[in-house]
C-alpha positions in Angstrom: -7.2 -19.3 -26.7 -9.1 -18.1 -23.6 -5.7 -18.1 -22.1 -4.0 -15.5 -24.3 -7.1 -12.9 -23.7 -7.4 -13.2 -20.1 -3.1 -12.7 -20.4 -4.1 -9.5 -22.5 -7.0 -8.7 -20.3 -4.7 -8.6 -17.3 -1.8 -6.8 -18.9 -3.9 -4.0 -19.9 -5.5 -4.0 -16.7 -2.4 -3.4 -15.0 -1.0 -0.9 -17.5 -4.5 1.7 -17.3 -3.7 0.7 -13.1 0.0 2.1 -13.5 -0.8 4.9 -16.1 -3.5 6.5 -13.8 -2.0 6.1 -10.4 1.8 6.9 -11.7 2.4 8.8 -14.5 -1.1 11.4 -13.8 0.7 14.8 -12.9 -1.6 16.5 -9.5 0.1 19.2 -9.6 -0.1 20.5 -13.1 -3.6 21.9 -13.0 -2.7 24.0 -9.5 0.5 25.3 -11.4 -0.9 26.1 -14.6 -4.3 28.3 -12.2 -1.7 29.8 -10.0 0.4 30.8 -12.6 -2.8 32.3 -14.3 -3.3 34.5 -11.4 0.1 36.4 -12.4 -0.2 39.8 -14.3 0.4 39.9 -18.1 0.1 36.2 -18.9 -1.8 34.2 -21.7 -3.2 30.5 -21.0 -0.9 29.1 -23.5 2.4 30.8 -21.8 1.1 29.2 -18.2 0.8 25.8 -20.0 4.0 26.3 -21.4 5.6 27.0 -18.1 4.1 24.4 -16.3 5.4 21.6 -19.1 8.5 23.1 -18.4 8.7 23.1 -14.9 7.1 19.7 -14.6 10.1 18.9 -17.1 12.4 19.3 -14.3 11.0 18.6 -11.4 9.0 16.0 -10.0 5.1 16.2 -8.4 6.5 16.3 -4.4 9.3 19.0 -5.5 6.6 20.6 -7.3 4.4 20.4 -4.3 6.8 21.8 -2.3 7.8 24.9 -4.8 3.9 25.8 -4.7 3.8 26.0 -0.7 7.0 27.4 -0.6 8.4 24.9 1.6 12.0 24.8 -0.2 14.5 25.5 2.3 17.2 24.4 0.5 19.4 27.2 -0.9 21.2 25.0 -3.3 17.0 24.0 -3.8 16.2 27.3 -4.3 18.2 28.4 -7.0 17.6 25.5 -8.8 14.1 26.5 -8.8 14.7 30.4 -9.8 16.6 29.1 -12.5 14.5 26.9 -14.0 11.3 29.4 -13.9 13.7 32.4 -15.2 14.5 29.6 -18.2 11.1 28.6 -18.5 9.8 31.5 -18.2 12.5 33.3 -20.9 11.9 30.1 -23.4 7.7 30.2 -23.1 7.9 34.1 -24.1 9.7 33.3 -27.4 7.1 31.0 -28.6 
């Protein structure tokens, strides 16, 4: 019996280890404040936007959008588009 809860004990251990270390966003809080330091927005439409952008892109692209570090042109647009359509679908609600 001891068996099956050290088993559990370790299982869990290892999934709070891979939730916290993995799937924890770092950039979300700096979008969501820089995006709050635009003109004409709401808390709830930054939040909105940075779901959405964190949607599509992953923490290092994310990383790179915010220091504008993109170089890539094909990179680029991909990244106007997606804020365009981000923004455009967060105004509706």
């Amino acid at each position: 019996m001891y068996k099956v809860l050290i088993w559990i004990s370790v299982v869990s251990l290892g999934v709070l280890a891979v939730k916290t270390q993995f799937l924890t966003s770092s950039t979300y809080g700096p979008f969501q404040e820089g995006c709050m330091k635009g003109n004409d927005v709401t808390e709830e439409r930054c939040e909105c936007l940075a779901k959405y952008v964190h949607k599509h892109f992953s923490d290092n692209e994310v990383k790179l959008i915010m220091s504008n570090r993109a170089t890539d042109p094909a990179f680029r647009a991909k990244v106007e588009e997606v804020v365009y359509l981000g923004s455009q679908a967060c105004a509706a609600e």
